[in-house]
N, C-alpha and C positions, 0 to 999 in steps of 0.2 A: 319749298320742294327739295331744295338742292341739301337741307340741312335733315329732311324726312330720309332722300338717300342712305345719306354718310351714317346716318342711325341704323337703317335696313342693312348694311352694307356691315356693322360694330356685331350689330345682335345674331349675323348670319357668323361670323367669325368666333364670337362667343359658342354659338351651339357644335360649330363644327372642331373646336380648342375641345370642348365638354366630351364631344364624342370620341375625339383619341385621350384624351386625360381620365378620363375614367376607369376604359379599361386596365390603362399603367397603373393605375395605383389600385383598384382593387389587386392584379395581378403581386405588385411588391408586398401586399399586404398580406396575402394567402399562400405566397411560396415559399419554400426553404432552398437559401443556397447549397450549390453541389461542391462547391468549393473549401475544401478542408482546410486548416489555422496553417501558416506558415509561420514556425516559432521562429522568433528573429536570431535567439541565442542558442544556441543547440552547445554539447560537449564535444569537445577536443579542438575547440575555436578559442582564439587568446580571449575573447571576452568571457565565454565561462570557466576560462583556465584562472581568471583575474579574480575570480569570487570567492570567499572565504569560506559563508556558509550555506545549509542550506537553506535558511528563510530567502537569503540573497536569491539565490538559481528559484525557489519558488515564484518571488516576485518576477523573473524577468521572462517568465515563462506561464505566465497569468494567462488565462483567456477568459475574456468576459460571459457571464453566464446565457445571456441574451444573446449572443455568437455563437453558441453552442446551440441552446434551442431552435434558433433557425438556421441551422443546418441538416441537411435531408441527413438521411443513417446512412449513408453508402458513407459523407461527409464526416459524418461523425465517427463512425468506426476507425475511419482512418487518421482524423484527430486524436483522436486516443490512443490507438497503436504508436503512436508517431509522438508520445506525449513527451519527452527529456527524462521526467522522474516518474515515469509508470513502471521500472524497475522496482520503485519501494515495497509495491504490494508481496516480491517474495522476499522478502525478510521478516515475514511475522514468522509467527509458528501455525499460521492455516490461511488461505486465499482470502476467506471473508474477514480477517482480524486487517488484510494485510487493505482491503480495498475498503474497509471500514475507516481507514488509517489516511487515504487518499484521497477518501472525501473531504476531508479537511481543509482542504486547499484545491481540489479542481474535483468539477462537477462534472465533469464529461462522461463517467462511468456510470454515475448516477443517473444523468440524462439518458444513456443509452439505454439503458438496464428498463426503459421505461416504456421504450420506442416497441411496437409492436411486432415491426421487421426486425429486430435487431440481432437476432440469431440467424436466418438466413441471409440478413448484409455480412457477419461476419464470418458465416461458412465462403458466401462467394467471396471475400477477400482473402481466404486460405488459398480457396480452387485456383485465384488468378497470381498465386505465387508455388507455382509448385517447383520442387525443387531446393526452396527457403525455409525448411522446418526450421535449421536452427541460427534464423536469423531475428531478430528481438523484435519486428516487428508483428512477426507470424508466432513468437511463443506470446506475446502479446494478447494476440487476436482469439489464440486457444485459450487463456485462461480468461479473459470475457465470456468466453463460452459456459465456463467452469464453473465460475463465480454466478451467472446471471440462475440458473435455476438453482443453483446452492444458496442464494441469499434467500431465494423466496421460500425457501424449504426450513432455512434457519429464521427467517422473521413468522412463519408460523409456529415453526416451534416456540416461541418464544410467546407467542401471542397464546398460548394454550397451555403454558411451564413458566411463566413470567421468573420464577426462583430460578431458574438459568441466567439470567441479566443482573441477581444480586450480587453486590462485592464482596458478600462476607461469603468465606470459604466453607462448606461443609462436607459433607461425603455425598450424597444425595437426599432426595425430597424424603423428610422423613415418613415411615409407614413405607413404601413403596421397595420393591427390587429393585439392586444396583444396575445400572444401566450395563448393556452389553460392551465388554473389549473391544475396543478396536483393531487391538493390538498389543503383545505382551504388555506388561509390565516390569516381568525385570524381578530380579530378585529386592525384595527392598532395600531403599535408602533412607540416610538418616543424617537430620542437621547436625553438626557439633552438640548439641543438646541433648541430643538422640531422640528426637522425635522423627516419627517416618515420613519422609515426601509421599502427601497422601497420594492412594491411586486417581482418587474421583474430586472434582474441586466444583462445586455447584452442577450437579447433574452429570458433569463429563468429565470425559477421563482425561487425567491432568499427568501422566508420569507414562513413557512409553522405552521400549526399550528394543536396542537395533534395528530403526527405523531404514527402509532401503528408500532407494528413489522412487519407485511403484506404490510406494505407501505414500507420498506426497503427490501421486497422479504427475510425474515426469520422470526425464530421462538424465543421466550423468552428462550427457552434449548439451543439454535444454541448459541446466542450472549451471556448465561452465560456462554459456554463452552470457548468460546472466551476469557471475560472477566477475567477468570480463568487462562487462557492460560498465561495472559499477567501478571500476579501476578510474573509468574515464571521467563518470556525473559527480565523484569526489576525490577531487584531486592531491588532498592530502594523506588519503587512503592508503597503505603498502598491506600487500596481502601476504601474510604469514603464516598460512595453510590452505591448503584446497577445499575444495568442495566437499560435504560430506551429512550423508542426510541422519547420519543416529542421533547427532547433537545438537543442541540449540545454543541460543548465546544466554539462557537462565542454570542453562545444566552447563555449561562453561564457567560461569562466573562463579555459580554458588556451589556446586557437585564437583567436578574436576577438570581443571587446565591440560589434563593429557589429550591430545589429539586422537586417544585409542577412544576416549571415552563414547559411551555405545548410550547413554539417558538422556530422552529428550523429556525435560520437563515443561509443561505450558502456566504455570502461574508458581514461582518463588514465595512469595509471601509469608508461606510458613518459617523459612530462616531466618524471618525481621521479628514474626510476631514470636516466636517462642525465646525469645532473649537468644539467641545463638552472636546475633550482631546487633548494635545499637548508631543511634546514628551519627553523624560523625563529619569530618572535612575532609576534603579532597588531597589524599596526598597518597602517593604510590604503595600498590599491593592491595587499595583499597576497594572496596566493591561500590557501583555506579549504577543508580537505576535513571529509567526514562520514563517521565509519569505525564501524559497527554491529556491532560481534560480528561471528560468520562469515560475516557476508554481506557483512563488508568493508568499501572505500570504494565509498558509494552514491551521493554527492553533494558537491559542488564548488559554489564562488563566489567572490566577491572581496571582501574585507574594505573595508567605506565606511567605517569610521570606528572607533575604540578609542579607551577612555577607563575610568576609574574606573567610569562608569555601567555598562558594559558594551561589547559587538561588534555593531557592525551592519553586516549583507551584505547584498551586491544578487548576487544569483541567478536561474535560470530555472528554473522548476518545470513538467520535464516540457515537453509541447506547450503548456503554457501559459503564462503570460505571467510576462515576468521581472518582478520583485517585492522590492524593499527591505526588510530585516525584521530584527529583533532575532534572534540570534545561536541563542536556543535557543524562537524561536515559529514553527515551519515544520514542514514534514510529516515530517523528518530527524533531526528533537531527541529521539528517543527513551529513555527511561532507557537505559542503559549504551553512549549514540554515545560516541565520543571525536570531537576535533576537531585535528587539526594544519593549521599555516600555513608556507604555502612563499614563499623571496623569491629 
């Protein structure tokens, strides 16, 4: 009897364990935490001041894909605003090159991009900082915005124009009218060759001329806060001109090192392929491309100096300002860029 108890007594304990345990863990299993990534390493702390390059600040600033995911989107929005190196995305030459470029190494914009609330999580996190347009968090949050119906609008196009995604350059889809200007062109240009930097480079217009801030969807405050921003995430950086939306860092390196200059080119290529420059080693006055896995050459500069120490380029990043830097500390360095140098 007494051992019938102590069983009666096990089996009542077992059901009543079952009845709070169940609900726990179905519950951890179906919710997403509200609580957003606390990056350990943030800029202008001696630990990130201590890091050389950028693969370094990418790893210490990882967050795992499955952390992301179950994160509710109030959670996630603010992980990503708040990401270290989600400056990179304005240094392309367009939002979608530049968070094409981001995915590479953190998912979180990707993640969002996915979430069905994800544009009303990141309107109410505008609404609850007003006052902070130009603070990196909030231009942040806006170009989320920017980007999330922009990418679905460019992966259709793409899905229906597939010759937009080829690497080989032409003017456009042959048989068909040129695609509409976005925006001048410019008087034309021309390699040392004299061949013309075409206007159109697979479907789109590749050569643009006196671009303002309105033409990249921001403002002179927005992209110096930026510019600012990036003083800090590369440390070895000195910034050697301000902010300036006509030129890019492809019409800097390969068109003209005047700071007047008013061309923004989006694909160089043409000065490699038509013999103008052949390829070559790293030694000053020389031209420096950055070549990312599929997504190619993103980025161009000029070699200031070679040495045992290392490469340092002077570049223009994006609308913002051209900037002196070691070789592999820029928003471009990512694990597996290659680098080739043209003379």
């Amino acid at each position: 009897m007494r051992i019938k108890k102590v069983l009666q007594v096990v089996l009542s304990l077992v059901i009543v364990l079952c009845g709070v345990l169940t609900p726990l863990s179905g519950y951890a299993a179906d919710s997403k935490s509200s609580i957003p990534y606390d990056y350990p390493v943030v800029p202008g702390t001696p630990e990130w001041n201590a890091m050389a390059t950028t693969v370094e600040k990418i790893e210490a600033c990882a967050v795992p894909r499955e952390l992301l995911e179950n994160m509710t989107t109030a959670a996630l929005v603010e992980t990503n605003v708040t990401y270290p190196l989600f400056l990179n995305v304005y240094a392309f030459n367009t939002l979608i090159e530049g968070f094409r470029h981001l995915a590479l190494y953190f998912d979180g914009a990707e993640i969002l991009r996915g979430r069905p609330d994800a544009m009303d999580c990141l309107q109410a996190y505008i609404d609850a900082h007003p006052g902070d347009e130009y603070t990196l968090p909030v231009i942040n949050a806006e170009a989320l915005m920017q980007f999330i119906p922009a990418m679905k609008q460019w992966e259709s196009k793409i899905a229906n124009e597939p010759y937009i995604a080829d690497t080989t350059p032409y003017p456009w889809k042959e048989g068909e009218a040129a695609p509409e200007l976005r925006s001048g062109p410019g008087a034309p240009i021309y390699t040392p060759n004299l061949t013309e930097v075409p206007v159109y480079v697979n479907g789109s217009q590749n050569r643009f001329y006196d671009l303002s801030y309105a033409d990249h969807g921001t403002t002179y405050n927005k992209a110096k806060a930026i510019s600012d921003g990036y003083s800090l995430i590369y440390t070895s950086a000195v910034q050697l001109a301000p902010c300036n939306p006509s030129y890019n860092c492809h019409s800097y390196a390969w068109h003209s090192q005047l700071t007047t200059n008013k061309y923004w080119i989006n694909d160089p290529s043409v000065y490699m392929v038509d013999g103008s420059y052949t390829l070559s080693t790293a030694a000053a006055g020389r031209k420096v491309v950055y070549i990312s896995g599929s997504l190619g050459l993103n980025h161009s500069g000029i070699v200031f100096s070679a040495s045992t120490g290392g490469v340092v380029v002077e570049s223009k990043w994006g609308i913002c300002g051209l900037f002196r830097h070691n070789l592999s500390d820029c928003p471009y360095a990512v694990s597996g860029t290659a680098n080739t140098y043209w003379a």
